[in-house]
N, C-alpha and C positions, 0 to 999 in steps of 0.2 A: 588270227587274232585281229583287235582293230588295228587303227592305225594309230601311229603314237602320240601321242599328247605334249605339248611343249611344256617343262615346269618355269619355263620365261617369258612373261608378258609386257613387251614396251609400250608404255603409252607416256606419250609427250618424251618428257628427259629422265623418266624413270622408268627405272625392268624392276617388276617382281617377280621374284624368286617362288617357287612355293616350297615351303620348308618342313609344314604340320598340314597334316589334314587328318580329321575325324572320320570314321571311318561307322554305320551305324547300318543295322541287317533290320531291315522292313522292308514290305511291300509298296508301299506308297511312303513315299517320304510324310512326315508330318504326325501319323500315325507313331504309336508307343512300338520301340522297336526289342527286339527280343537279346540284343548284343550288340557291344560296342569297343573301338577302338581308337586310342590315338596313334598315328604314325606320321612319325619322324623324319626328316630326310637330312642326310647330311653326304654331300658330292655323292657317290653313285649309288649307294648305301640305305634302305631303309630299314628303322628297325621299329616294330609294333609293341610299342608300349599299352600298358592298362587294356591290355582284352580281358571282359568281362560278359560275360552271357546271364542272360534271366532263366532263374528255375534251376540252377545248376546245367543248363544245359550244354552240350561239347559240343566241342570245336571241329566239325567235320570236315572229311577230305574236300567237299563241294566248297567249303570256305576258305579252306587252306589254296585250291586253285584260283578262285575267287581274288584274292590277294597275291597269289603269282602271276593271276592276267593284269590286275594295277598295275605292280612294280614292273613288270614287261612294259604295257602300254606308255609309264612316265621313261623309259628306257634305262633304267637303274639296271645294275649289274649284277646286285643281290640285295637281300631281307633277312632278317633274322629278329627270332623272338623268344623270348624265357618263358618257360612254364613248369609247371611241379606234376610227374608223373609218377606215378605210383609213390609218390613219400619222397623225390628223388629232385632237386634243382637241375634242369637243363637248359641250354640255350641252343638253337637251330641257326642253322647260317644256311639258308640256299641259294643257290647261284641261278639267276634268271638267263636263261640260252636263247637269245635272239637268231642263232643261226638256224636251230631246227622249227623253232615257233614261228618265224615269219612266213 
């Protein structure tokens, strides 16, 4: 995996935190992207709000990892996200393992 990403930046007298970031599946940034996401962070915890894809298109395992190497890289502990499967409200809680990933 890379290596991790700090979500705390001091400059001068102030640390930002990063707390939201958007999340958007294209090839070159700037280009119309195919699916999109906001996620959330709150202490070690991220959860993926408003995923929406273009065309109906699904959310596959390649994205699903995608999003487990983030929340790994920012060193979060887990993610989880709601979605409706077959007619069915679920929500996903995974635990990110930094001891076999590193």
């Amino acid at each position: 995996m890379d290596k991790k990403t700090s979500r705390y930046i001091k400059i001068d007298d102030w640390y930002f935190e990063i707390k939201m970031v958007r999340a958007l599946k294209v090839d070159d940034y700037g280009e119309p992207y195919s699916a999109i996401a906001n996620c959330n962070i709150n202490g070690e915890t991220m959860y993926i709000d408003g995923l929406l894809t273009k065309d109906d298109a699904t959310f596959t395992g390649k994205d699903f990892k995608t999003f487990y190497k983030f929340a790994h890289q920012l060193g979060l502990e887990s993610y989880s996200y709601h979605r409706y499967q077959n007619g069915l409200s679920t929500t996903k809680e995974i635990k990110v393992n930094h001891l076999i990933d590193d």
